[in-house]
C-alpha angles and dihedrals in degrees: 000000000000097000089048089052081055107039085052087050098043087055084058096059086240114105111136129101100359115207081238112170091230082047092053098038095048101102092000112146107196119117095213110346119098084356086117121049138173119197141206128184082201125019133172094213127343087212095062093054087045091055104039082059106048091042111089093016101252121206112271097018107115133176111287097034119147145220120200130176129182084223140359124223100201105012110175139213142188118329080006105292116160118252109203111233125199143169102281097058149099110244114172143150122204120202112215127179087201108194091215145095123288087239086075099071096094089057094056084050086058101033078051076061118044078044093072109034085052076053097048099047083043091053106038104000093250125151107221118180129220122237107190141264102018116343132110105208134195122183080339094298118114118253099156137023138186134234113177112166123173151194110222140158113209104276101039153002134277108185138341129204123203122209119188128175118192127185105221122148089000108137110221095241080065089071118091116249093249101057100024099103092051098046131068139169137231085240092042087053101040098037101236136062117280122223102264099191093049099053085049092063088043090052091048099050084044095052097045093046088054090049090051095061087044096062082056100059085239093133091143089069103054 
């Protein structure tokens, strides 16, 4: 599977640091979160594929599970907009079974946040700033998004995806006409490509140690 990963990339023009589950998983330090990974060299969504997979709760998907793709067809954002999504990036899902009210939702949306940019400062010592309810900004321009959709009965939560888009090594011509002047990238804005499988593994600690306080109920504090 793994040379024919390569041998699609490659074709791509596009062959270094590969967002591979054994790469990301190698030193990372999570104890669910991001430990099971399933990975795409070309998605739709992976959203769809998240979702497809916790509902209904399929054997061997536990909380914490992940979705990655090198690239995503038909990503999508807020009140379904659609979030281009080229080679370069990070392009994940993350499965959760949150015991908590419905009504916390909106909280996961903002912990997913503060998670990056915390990622992002720990990583390349950039200080990103959070528009909520769902945008990544850098200099007011848009480097990251949120998409967190649920199944849920009144009273609580069945499952929550996820759904985080990163530019990371994504050179400004990628971006279509019509976006390019509100969008930017973490290599556009350093100057140089970001280790894309290390902020991975950043992004994944930060978020599960979010989580964690969540869980908790301890939501002041993040």
């Amino acid at each position: 599977m793994t040379k024919e990963i390569l041998k699609y990339l490659k074709e791509q023009e596009y062959v270094s640091d590969l967002l591979l589950p054994q790469e990301i998983k190698n030193g990372l330090s999570t104890v669910y979160i991001g430990q099971k990974i399933f990975y795409f060299p070309e998605l739709e969504s992976t959203n769809i594929i998240a979702k497809v997979k916790a509902s209904p709760r399929v054997e061997g998907i536990n909380e914490g599970t992940i979705i990655i793709a090198e690239r995503q067809s038909a990503g999508k954002g807020r009140l379904g907009r659609r979030w281009f999504s080229p080679l370069g990036g990070i392009w994940l899902s993350i499965i959760l079974y949150p015991q908590l009210s419905p009504s916390y939702i909106p909280r996961i949306t903002l912990m997913t946040a503060v998670a990056i940019v915390k990622a992002m400062e720990r990583c390349a010592q950039i200080k990103a700033q959070i528009k909520w309810p769902n945008d990544i900004l850098i200099n007011e321009k848009k480097v990251g998004g949120i998409l967190t959709e649920m199944s849920a009965e009144l009273d609580m939560i069945n499952w929550v995806v996820v759904g985080i888009g990163i530019n990371v090594n994504v050179a400004h011509r990628e971006f279509p006409e019509d976006i390019e002047e509100k969008m930017i990238s973490l290599q556009e804005f350093l100057g140089k490509e970001i280790p894309r499988v290390r902020l991975a593994q950043i992004l994944l600690e930060e978020f599960e140690k979010y989580y964690e306080r969540l869980k908790r109920r301890e939501f002041s504090s993040i």
